[in-house]
C-alpha positions as CSV (number, residue, x, y, z in Angstrom):
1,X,11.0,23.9,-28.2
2,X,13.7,23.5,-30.7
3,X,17.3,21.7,-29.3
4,X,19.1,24.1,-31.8
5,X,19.6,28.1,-31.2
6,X,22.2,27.5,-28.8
7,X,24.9,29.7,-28.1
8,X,28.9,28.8,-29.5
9,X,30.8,28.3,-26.4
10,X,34.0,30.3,-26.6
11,X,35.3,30.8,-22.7
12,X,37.0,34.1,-21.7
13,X,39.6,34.4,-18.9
14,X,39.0,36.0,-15.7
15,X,35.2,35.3,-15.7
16,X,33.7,32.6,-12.7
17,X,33.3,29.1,-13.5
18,X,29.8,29.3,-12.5
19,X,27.0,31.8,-11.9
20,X,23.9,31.1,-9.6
21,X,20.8,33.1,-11.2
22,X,18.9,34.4,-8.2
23,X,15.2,34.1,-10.2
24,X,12.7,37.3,-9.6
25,X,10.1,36.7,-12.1
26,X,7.6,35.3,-9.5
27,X,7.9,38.1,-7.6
28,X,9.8,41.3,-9.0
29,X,8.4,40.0,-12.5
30,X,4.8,39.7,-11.1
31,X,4.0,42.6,-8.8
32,X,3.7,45.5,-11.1
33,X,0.9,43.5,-13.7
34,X,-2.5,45.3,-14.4
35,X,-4.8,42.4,-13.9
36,X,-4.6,39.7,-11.3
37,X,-2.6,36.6,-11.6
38,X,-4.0,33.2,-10.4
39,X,-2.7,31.7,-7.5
40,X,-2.5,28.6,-9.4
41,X,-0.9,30.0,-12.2
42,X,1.7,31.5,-9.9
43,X,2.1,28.5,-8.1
44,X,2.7,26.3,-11.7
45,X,5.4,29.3,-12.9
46,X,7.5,28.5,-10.2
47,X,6.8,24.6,-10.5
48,X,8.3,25.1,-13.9
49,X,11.1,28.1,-13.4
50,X,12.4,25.0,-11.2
51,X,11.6,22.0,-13.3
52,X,14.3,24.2,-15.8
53,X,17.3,24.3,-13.5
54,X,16.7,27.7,-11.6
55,X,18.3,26.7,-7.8
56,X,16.8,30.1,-6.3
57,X,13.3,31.2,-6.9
58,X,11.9,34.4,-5.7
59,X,8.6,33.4,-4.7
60,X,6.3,36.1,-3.1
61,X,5.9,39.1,-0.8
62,X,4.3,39.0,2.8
63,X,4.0,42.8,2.2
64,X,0.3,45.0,3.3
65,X,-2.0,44.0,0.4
66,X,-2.8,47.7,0.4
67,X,0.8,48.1,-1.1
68,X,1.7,45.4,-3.6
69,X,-2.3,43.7,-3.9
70,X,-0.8,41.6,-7.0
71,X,0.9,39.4,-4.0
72,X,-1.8,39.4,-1.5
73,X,-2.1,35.4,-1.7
74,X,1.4,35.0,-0.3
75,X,-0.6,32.8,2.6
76,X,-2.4,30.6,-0.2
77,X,1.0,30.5,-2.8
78,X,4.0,30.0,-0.5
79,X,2.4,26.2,1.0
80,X,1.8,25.4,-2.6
81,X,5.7,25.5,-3.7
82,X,7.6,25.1,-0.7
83,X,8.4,21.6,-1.2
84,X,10.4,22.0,-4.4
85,X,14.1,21.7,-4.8
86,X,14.7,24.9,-4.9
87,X,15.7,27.7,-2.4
88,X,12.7,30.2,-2.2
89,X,13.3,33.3,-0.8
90,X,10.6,36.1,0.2
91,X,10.4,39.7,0.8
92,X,9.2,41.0,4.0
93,X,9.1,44.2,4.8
94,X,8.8,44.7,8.3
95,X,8.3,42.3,11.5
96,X,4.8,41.7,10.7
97,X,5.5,40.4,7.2
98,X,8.3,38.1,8.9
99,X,5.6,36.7,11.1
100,X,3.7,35.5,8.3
101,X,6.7,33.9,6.6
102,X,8.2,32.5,9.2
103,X,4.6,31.3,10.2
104,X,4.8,29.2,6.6
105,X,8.5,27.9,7.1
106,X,10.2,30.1,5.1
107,X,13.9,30.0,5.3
108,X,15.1,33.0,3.4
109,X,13.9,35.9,3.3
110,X,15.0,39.6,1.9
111,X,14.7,42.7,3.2
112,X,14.4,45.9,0.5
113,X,16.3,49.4,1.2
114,X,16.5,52.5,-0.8
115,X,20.2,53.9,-1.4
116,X,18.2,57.7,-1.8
117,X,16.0,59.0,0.6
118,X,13.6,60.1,-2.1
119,X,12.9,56.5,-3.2
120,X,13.0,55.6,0.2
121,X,9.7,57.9,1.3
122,X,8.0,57.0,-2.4
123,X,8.3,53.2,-1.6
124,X,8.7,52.6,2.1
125,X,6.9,56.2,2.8
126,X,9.5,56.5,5.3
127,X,13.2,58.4,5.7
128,X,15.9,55.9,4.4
129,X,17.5,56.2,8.2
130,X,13.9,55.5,9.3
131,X,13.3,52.3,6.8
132,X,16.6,51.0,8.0
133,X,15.6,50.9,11.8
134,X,12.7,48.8,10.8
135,X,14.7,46.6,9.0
136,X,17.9,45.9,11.9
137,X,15.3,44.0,14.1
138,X,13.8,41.9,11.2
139,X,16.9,40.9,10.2
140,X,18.4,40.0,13.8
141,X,15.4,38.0,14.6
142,X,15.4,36.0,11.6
143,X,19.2,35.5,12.1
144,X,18.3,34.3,15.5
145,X,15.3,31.3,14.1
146,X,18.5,30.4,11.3
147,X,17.1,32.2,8.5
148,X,19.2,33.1,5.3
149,X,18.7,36.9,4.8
150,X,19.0,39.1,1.5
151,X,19.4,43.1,1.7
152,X,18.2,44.6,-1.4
153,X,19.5,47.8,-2.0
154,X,17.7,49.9,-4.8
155,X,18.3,53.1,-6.8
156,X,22.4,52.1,-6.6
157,X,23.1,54.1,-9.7
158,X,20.5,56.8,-10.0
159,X,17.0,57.9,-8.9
160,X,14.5,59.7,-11.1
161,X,13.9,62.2,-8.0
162,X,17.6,63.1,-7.3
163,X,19.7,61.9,-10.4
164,X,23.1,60.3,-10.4
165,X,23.7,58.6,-6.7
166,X,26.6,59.1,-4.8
167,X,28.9,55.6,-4.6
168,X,29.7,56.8,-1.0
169,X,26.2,56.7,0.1
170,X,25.2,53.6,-1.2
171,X,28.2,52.4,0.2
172,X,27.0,53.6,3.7
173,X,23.7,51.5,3.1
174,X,25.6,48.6,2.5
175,X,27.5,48.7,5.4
176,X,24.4,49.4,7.6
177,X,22.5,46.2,6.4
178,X,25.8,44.1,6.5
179,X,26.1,45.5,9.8
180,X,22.7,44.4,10.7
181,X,23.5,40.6,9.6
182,X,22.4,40.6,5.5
183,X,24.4,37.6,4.3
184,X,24.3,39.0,1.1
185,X,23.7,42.8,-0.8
186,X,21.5,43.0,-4.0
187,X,22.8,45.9,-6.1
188,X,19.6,47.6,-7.8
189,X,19.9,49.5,-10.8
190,X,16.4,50.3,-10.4
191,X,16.0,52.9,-13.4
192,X,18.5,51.1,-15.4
193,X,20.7,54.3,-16.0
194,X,23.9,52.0,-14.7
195,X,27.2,51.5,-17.1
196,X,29.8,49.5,-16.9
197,X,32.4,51.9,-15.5
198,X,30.0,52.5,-12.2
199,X,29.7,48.9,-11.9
200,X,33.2,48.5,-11.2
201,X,33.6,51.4,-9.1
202,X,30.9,50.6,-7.0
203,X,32.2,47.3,-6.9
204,X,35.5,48.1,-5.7
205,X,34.2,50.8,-3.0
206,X,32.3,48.4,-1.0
207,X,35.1,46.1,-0.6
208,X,37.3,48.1,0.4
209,X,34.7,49.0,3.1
210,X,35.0,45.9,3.7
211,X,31.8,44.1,1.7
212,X,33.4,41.0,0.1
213,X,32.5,40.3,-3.5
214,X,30.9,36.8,-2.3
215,X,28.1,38.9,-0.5
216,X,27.1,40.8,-3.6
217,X,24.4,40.0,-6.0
218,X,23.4,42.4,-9.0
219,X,20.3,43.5,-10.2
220,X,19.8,45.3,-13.5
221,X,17.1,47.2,-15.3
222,X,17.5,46.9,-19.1
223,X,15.5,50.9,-19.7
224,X,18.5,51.9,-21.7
225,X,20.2,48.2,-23.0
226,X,22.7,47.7,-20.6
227,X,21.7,44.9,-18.8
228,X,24.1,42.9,-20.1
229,X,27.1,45.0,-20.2
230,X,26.8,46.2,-16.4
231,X,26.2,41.9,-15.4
232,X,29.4,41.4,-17.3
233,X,31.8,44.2,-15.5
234,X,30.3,42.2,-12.4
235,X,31.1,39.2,-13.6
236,X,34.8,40.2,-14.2
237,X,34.9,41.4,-10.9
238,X,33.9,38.3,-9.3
239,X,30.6,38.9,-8.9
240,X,28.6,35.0,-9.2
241,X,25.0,35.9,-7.7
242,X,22.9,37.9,-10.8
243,X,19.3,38.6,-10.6
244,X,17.3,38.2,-13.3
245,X,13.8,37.4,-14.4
246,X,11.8,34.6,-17.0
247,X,10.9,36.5,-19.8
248,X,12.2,39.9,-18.9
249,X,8.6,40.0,-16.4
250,X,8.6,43.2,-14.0
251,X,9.5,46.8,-13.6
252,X,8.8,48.8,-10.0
253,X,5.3,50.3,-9.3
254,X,6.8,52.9,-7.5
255,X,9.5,54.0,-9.9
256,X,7.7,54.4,-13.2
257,X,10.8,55.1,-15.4
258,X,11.6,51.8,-14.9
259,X,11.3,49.4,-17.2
260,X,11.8,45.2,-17.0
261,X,14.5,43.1,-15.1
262,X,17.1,41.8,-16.8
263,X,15.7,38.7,-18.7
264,X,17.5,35.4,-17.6
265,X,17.3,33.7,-20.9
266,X,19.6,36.5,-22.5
267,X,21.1,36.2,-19.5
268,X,21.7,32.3,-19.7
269,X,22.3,32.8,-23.5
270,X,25.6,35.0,-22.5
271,X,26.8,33.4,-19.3
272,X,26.6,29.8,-21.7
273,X,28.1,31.2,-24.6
274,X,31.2,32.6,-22.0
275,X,31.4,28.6,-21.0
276,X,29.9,29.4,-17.6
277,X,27.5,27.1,-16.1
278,X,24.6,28.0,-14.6
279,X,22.7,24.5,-13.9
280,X,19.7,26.4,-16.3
281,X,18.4,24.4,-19.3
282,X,17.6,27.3,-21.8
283,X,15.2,25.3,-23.8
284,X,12.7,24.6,-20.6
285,X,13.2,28.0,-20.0
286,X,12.3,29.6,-22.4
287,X,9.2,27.4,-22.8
288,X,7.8,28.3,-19.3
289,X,8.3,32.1,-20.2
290,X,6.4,31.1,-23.5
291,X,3.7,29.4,-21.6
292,X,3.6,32.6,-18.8
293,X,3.6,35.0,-21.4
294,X,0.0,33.3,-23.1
295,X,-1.2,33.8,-19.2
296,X,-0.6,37.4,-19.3
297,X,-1.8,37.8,-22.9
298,X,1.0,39.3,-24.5
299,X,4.8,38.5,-26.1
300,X,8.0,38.2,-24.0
301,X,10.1,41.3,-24.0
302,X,13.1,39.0,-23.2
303,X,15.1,39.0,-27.0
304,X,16.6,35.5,-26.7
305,X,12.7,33.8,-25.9
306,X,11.6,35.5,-28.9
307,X,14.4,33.9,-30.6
308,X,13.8,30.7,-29.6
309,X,10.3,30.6,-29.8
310,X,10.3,32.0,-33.7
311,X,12.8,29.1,-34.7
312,X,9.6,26.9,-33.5
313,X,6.9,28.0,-35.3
């Protein structure tokens, strides 16, 4: 990879000094391919997402096979990468899936609610009050064996069942899994319909219900470009936890309208060129979502690897 192609550094006020990218690609970015992805190949992605600088890798799902089979090695992956410097969270759905993690040593895991009851049946094929009683015993036992625990919280802006979503009840979610013991709240634009104004005002209703700004995290869909401009309103309200994927990898399986994560090199690109640091060396980067993409047989969507990769060749 080329050393140039990196961003001016012009710092803005009111922005954090740092930003820790909580990686999805290995999982989010993974789970919704056609054909099935190696083990080993799964295993070397997240060898070299941390080999660039990413701190937090997501690595895998201890879900039913039945539900997400693209994950079904969890058993066979998680031993392969759990010695890394890296933290390495994992979803589990329910207390069977914690089991299994647990089982493997796993010391973060995450926990995935709906915000809308439609998504909540299409997903979890269960009510969202439902999906959120099966989740308040995971989360109090892994609490109890000294386990980090992430509440995702999707369809936070709108649902393609029900529309526009109601700040208010996601709110209420919130405060259930924070309730529950969630150290921290993912925000999930799961359609990718957010803006920048609902950003804020979400933002600002859940702490003053009392969620500090510490515990959030974001999570944006790019379906309709603004990725970028909704993880910047976070960032100017404090927000220092964004989710993002290598390469702009993953989408839902059960929300088809929704299109790829948020890609974390034109995520890296920004928060560099704002003077933020991120601990992320682009250039590695954007190599390993170079050498994933050949895997899969196609190009990165993410803008910034194409980029960089052109300036190469």
């Amino acid at each position: 990879m080329s050393t140039e192609g990196l961003p001016m550094t012009v710092p803005a006020e009111g922005l954090p000094a740092r930003v820790r990218i909580h990686e999805v690609g290995a999982r989010d970015g993974l789970q919704n391919e056609k054909t099935a992805v190696p083990t080993a190949v799964k295993a070397e992605f997240i060898r070299r997402l941390a080999g660039a600088g990413l701190t937090t890798i997501e690595a895998t799902s201890f879900v039913h096979p039945n539900w997400v089979p693209q994950l079904a090695d969890a058993e066979e992956l998680f031993p392969q990468v759990v010695g890394l410097d890296a933290a390495l969270p994992v979803l589990v759905p329910n207390q069977r899936g914690l089991d299994r993690a647990l089982a493997l040593g796993a010391e973060y895991v995450a926990v995935f609610a709906s915000a809308t009851e439609s998504f909540a049946k299409a997903n979890l094929n269960r009510t969202l009050e439902e999906s959120l009683a099966v989740f308040e015993p995971v989360v109090r036992r892994a609490k109890d064996e000294g386990v980090r625990v992430r509440g995702y919280v999707s369809m936070c802006f709108g649902d393609p069942w029900e529309g526009p979503v109601p700040l208010a009840q996601v709110a209420r979610v919130c405060g259930a899994l924070r309730d529950m013991g969630c150290d921290e709240l993912s925000l999930g634009d799961t359609i990718g319909v957010a803006t920048p104004g609902q950003v804020r005002a979400l933002l600002a209703l859940l702490n003053e219900r009392g969620v500090p700004t510490d515990a959030i995290g974001v999570h944006f869909h790019d379906t309709y470009g603004q990725a970028l401009a909704n993880t910047l309103a976070a960032l100017q309200h404090g927000v220092t936890t964004v989710d993002a994927s290598a390469g702009g990898l993953g989408g839902c399986p059960y929300a088809k309208s929704a299109t790829g994560n948020l890609a974390t090199e034109d995520l890296v690109w920004m928060l560099h060129g704002l003077g933020i640091e991120t601990g992320v060396d682009l250039g590695r980067l954007t190599a390993t979502s170079v050498w994933m993409a050949e895997q899969l047989g196609r190009p990165s969507p993410s803008r910034t690897v194409r980029a960089l990769s052109h300036k190469d060749q």
